[in-house]
N, C-alpha and C positions, 0 to 999 in steps of 0.2 A: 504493500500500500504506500501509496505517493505522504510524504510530508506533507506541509501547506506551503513551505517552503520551496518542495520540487513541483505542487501544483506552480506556484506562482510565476516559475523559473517558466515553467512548460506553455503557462499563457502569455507573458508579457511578451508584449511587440508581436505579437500574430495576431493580424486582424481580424475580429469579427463583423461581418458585415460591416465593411470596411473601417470600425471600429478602434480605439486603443482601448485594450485592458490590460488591470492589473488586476490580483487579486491579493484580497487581504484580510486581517483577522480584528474583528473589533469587540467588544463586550457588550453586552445589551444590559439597560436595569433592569430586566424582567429576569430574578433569579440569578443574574451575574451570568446568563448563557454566553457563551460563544460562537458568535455568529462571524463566518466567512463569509465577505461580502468583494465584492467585485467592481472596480474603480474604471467603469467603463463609459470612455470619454467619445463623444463623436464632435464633429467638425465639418465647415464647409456644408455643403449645399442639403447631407443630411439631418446636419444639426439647423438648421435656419427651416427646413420643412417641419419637421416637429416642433420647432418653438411656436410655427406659426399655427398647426394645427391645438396645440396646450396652451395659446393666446385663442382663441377662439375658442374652446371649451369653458377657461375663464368667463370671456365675453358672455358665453352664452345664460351661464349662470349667476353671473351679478346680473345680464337684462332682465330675467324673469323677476328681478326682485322692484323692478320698475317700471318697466314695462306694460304694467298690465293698469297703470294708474288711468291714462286717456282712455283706457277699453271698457272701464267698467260703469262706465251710463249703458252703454249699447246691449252688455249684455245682461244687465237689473232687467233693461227692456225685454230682452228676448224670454227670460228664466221666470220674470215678473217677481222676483227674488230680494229687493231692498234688504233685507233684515239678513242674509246671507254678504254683504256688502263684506264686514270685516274676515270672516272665512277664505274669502277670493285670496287675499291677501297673507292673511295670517296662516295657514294649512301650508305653504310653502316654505314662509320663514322660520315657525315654528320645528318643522322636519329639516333643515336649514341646520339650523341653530343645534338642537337638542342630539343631532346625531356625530357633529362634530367630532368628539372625543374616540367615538368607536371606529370613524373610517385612521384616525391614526394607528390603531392599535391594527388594524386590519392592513394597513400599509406594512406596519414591522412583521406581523407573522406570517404573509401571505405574499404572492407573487406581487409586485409592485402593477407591472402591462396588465394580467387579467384582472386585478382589484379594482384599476384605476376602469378598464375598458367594462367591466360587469355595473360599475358605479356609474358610467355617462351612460349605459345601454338603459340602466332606469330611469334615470332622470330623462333618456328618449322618449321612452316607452310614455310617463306620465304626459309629455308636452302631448305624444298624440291623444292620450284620453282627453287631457283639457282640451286642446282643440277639437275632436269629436264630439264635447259634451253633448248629448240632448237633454239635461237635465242640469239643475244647479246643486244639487249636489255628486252627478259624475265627474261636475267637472272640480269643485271642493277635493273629493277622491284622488284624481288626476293632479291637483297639485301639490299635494302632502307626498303621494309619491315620484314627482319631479323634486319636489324639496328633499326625498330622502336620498335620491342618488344624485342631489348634488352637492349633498352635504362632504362628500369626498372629492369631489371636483380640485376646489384650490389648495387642500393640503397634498394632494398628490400631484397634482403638477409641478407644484415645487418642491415635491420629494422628488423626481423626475430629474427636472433641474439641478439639485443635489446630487444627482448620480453622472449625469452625463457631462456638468460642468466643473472645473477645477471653482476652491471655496472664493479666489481669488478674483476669478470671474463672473459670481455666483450676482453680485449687485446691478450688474448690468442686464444681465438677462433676467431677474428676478424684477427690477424696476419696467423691464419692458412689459413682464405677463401683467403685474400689478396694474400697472397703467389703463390695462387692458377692464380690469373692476373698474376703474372711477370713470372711466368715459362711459360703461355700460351703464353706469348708477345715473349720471347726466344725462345721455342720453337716449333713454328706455323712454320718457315720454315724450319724445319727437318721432323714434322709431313707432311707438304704437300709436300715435297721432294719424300718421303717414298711412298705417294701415286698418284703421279703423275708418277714414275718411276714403280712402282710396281702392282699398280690397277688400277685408272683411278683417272682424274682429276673433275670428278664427286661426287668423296667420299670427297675430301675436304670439302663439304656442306654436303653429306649425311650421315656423321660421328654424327650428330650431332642428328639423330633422334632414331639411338639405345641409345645413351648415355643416350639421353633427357628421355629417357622413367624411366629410375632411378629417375632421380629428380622428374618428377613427381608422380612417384609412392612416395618416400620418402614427398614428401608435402600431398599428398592424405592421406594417413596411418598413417603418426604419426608429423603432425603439425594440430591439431583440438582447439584452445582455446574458451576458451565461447566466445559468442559474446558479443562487447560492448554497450553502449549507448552514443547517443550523442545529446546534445541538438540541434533543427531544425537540426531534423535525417531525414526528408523527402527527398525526389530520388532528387527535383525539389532543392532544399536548396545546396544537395553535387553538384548539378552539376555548379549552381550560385559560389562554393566554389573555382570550378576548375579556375576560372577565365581565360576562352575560349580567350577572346578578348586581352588577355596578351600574351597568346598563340598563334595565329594568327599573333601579330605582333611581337614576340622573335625570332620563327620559322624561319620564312625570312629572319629576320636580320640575323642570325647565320648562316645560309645559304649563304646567300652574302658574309658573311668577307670571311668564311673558302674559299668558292670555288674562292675567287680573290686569297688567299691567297696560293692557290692547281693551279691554273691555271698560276699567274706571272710568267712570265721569265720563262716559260716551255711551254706552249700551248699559248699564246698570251703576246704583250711586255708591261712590267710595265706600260709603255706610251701609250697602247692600250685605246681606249675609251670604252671596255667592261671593262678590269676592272678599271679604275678608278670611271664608272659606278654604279659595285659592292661595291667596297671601300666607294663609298657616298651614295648611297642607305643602304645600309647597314649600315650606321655610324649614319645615319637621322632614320633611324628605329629605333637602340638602343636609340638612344635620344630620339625619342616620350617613345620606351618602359617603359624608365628608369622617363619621366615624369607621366607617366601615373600611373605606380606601387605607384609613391611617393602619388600619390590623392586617389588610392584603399587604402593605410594603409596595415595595417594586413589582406586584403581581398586580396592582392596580389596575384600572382602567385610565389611569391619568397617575401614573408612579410619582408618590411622593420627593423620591430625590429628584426628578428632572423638576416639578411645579415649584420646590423650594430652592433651587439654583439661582442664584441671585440675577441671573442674566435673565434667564425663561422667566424668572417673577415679574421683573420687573418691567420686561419689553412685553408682557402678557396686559399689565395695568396700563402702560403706555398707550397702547396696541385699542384696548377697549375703552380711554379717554378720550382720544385721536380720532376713532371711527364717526362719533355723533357729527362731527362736523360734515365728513363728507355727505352722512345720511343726511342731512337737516337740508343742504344744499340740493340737492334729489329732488328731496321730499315738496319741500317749500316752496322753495324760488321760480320751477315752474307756473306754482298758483299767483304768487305775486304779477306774473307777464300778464298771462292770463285774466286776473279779475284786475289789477290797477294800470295795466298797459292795453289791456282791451286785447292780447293777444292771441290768435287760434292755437291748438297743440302741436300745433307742427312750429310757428312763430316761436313760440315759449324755448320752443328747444334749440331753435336755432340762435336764442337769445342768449343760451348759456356757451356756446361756443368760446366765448374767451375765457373760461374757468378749464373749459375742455381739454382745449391748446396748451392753453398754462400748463396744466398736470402732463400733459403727457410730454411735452419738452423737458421739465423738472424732475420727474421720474427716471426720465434717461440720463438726464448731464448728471444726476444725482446717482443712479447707479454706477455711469462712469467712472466719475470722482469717486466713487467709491473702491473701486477696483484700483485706479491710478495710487490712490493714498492709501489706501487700506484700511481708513474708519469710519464707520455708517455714523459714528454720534452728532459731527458736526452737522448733517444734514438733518436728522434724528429731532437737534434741538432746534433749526431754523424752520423745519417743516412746521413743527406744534407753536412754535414764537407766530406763524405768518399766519396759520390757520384763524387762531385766536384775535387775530389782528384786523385781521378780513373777515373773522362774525359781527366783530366791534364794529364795523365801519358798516355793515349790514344793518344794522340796526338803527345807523342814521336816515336811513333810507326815506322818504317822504313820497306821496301821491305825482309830486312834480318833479322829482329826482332826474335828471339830465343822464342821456346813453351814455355822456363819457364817465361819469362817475361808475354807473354799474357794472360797465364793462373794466375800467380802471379797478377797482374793489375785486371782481372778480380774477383778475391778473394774480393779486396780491395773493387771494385765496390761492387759486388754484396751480401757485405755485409751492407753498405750504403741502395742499395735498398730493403733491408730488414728490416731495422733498420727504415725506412723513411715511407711505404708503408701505414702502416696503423694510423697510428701517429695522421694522422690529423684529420681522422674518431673518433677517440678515443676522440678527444680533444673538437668535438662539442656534444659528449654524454654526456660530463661530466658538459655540462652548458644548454642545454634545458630542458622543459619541456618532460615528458612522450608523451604529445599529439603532439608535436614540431620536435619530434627528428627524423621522417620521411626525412621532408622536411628539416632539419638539413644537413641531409646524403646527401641526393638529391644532394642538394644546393654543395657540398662541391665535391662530384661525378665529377657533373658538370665541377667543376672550373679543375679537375684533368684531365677530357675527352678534356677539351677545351684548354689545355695546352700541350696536347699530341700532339692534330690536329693541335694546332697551329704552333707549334714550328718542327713538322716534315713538315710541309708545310715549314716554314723557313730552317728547313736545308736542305732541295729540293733542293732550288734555291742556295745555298750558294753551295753545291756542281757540281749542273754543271755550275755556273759561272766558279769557280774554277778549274773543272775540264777543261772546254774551255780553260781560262787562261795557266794551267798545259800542255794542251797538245799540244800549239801551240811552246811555250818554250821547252819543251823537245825531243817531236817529229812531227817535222815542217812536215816531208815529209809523213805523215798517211795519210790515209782517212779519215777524222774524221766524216762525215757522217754515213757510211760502220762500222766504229766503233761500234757508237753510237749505230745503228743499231740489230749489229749481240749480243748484249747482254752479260749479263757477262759470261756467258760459249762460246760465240765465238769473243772473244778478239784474242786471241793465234791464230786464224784462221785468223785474218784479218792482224793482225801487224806482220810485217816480222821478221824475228830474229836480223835485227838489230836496229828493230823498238822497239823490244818487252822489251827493258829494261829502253827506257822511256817512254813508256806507262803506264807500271807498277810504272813508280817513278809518274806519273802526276797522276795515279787511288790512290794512297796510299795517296798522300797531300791532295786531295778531299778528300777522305773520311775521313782522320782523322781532316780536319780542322771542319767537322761540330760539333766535340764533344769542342771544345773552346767555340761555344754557350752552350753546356748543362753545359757545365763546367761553364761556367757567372749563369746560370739562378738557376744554383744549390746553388751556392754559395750566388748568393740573394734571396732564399729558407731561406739556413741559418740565413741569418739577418733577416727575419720577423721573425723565429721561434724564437729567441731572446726576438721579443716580449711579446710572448704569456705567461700569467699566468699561474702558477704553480697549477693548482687542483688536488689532490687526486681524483683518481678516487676510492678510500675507501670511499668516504665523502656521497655519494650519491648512492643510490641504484634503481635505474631507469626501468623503462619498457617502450614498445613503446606504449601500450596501444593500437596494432587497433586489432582487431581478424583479 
């Protein structure tokens, strides 16, 4: 029997599919196993195909998280379904969000190419149920399970990433996929604007099955590394690895906070007994959860030494401060075009193009620089300094606001969110193991997904408080029901012309006071990243090690 030694001797410099590998031996927390992993680097024209096919799978799954915002008058209409409104939405994120932690663990004990190719094939599968709905709740169905296979989407891409690229180079292509999120979060409601008005509100899901077919061709064709070895490699060993019953009780809990948290002060009152229901159910879950992980050890579903590593902590808190802003910017700032610029959904979206730009030039010169120096922090702390800066200046916003101002502001932003984006991904590369750095990403994923949902559920509620507030002061004599109702493109239909100028001042304060949260949570973003030690990412040359 071969060493690992004369394995390694026997592969180095023989290319696979036209390939370089190495092979190597790393440790995994799970039990201190030793896992053989394979430092298989591609280049040239088949490394630029699969990055572009693993930027499109991205794309595809930050779009769904936005995308669907212009589509959903059309299809209340079709379902006659209002009261299903937040499901549309939340069935996605929620499976999104709560399945997180397991597609890492799935990454480390499981083929890397069929984990990743089994995971987009569900989240296929789901866009074509949503888009075939004939019902409102097939298509509720349909997108719980496009949210559960996409829930592994971004941390396996750039577990991917990790394998095919040296650590060195890992920020510039990691700032390219990244990039590939924030433009889809911007522009998901111009894309489903586009196709709502011009094709049907059925391609907003079915967009994603030609696309899909790219990625998986580009993972099928030219992502093949050898396979690795692992100690208690047995089917029965990875599946004990998964730690199910951590799973079981994570899942629920994440489920309860978000949906009290989607539901408050919108669908039932903070003082209702559902949710405060949710709120302790949900609070008593994480608390067993979080006792139960600490007695697994490193057999966890989220191993206590990688979450208390001071790098993974803290670019985890970073990671989840950082998120609200790009969400809020999403979420919000389209409705602002729309009801105070009088904008259509296709306008609105074309109105964010300078945040768009912004991030995606900044994410690149930012992962370069990163690669060139070999430190993500200085970007790290400029990205969350400009974020926070650019909600600030958002919030001055007024009814009469001048293009160059919000095009200017949005510069500012959306260089922040570029600078910020991948930082933190970067920063738990630069301290795990090889076998580690999966569920590193995951982990880190997570805290980003859970920071989005969360804080876009808070600025929910913060706006139509606010907006209630706003519109009783400004314009006492509305309908505020009839308002509420007829949606942001039938405001102007409902509010009389001498209604309609404080309508417009009470829709502007609402919506710009939610960016004062992102602007808090960005800014204490900033201060953890403070923390964080300084690695080179020169210092270390790392693989993910799973085939």
């Amino acid at each position: 029997m071969q060493s690992p030694a004369e394995k390694a001797s026997a592969i180095q410099g023989k290319p696979v599919d036209g390939a370089s590998t190495t092979l190597s031996v790393s440790t995994s927390s799970d039990d201190n196993r030793q896992v053989q992993s394979v430092d298989y680097s591609l280049s040239g024209a088949k490394l630029h195909i699969l990055i572009f096919g693993l930027g499109l799978a991205v794309f595809l799954m930050a779009l769904d998280m936005s995308i669907l915002v212009t589509a959903i008058p059309l299809i209340t209409e079709k379902f006659q379904s209002t009261a299903d409104i937040g499901w549309y939405m939340s069935a996605y994120s929620l499976s999104l969000c709560a399945l997180q932690p397991l597609s890492g663990k799935l990454y480390a004990n499981f083929s890397l190419k069929w984990t990743f190719l089994i995971l987009f094939l569900i989240f296929e599968i789901g866009s074509a149920i949503s888009g075939a709905a004939t019902s409102s709740e097939m298509l509720i169905v349909g997108r719980a399970i496009a949210g559960a296979g996409a829930a592994g989407l971004m941390s396996g891409t750039l577990s991917i990433v990790a394998v095919v690229v040296a650590l060195r180079l890992r920020a510039l292509y990691t700032g390219i996929l990244s990039s590939m999120f924030g433009i889809a979060l911007i522009c998901g409601p111009l894309l489903g604007g586009v196709f709502t008005q011009h094709v049907s509100w059925r391609w907003v899901f079915y967009i994603n099955l030609p696309l899909g077919v790219v990625t998986i061709g580009a993972m099928v064709f030219f992502f093949n590394p050898p396979s690795r070895s692992v100690e208690g490699d047995a089917i029965v060993d990875r599946i004990k690895r998964l730690d199910l019953i951590g799973v079981g009780v994570f899942v629920p809990a994440i489920f309860m906070v978000l949906l009290a948290l989607q539901w408050g002060g919108i669908k039932y009152a903070w003082n209702s007994g559902r949710i405060i229901g949710l709120f302790v159910g949900g609070g008593v879950a994480l608390i067993g959860f979080g006792f139960y992980q600490s007695r697994k050890g490193n057999m966890a579903m989220i191993p206590p030494s990688i979450l208390t590593e001071r790098t993974v902590f803290l670019a985890s808190i970073t990671a989840m401060l950082g998120m609200p802003a790009s969400t809020t910017l999403g979420l919000w700032m389209p409705e602002w075009f729309q009801v105070i610029k009088g904008d259509s959904p296709v306008q609105s979206g074309v109105s964010l193009l300078p945040a768009m730009l912004a991030q995606t030039v900044s994410t690149i010169i930012a992962g370069g620089l990163t690669t060139v120096l070999g430190y993500y922090n200085p970007w790290l702390l400029a990205g969350t300094a400009l974020m926070s800066i650019g909600c600030g200046l958002f919030t001055t916003f007024e009814v009469t606001t001048s293009s160059s101002m919000w095009i200017g502001y949005q510069v500012i932003f959306g260089l922040g969110t570029g600078m910020f984006i991948t930082s933190p991904l970067i920063a738990v590369q630069s301290v795990l193991s090889a076998a580690d750095t999966p569920i590193g990403i995951a982990t880190v994923t997570f805290f980003q997904m859970f920071g989005g949902s969360l804080f876009a559920a808070l600025s929910q509620t913060i706006f139509n408080e606010q907006l209630l507030k706003e519109l009783m002061k400004n314009a006492p004599s509305v309908n505020i029901q009839a308002l509420l109702a007829a949606g942001t493109i039938g405001i102007h239909k409902v509010a009389s012309l001498e209604q309609l100028p404080g309508v417009l001042q009470s829709y502007n304060v609402a919506l710009m006071d939610t960016f004062y949260l992102a602007a808090a949570t960005s800014a204490a973003g900033f201060v953890f990243a403070l923390w964080l030690p300084w690695i080179s990412v020169k210092s270390k040359n790392l693989a993910a090690g799973v085939a």
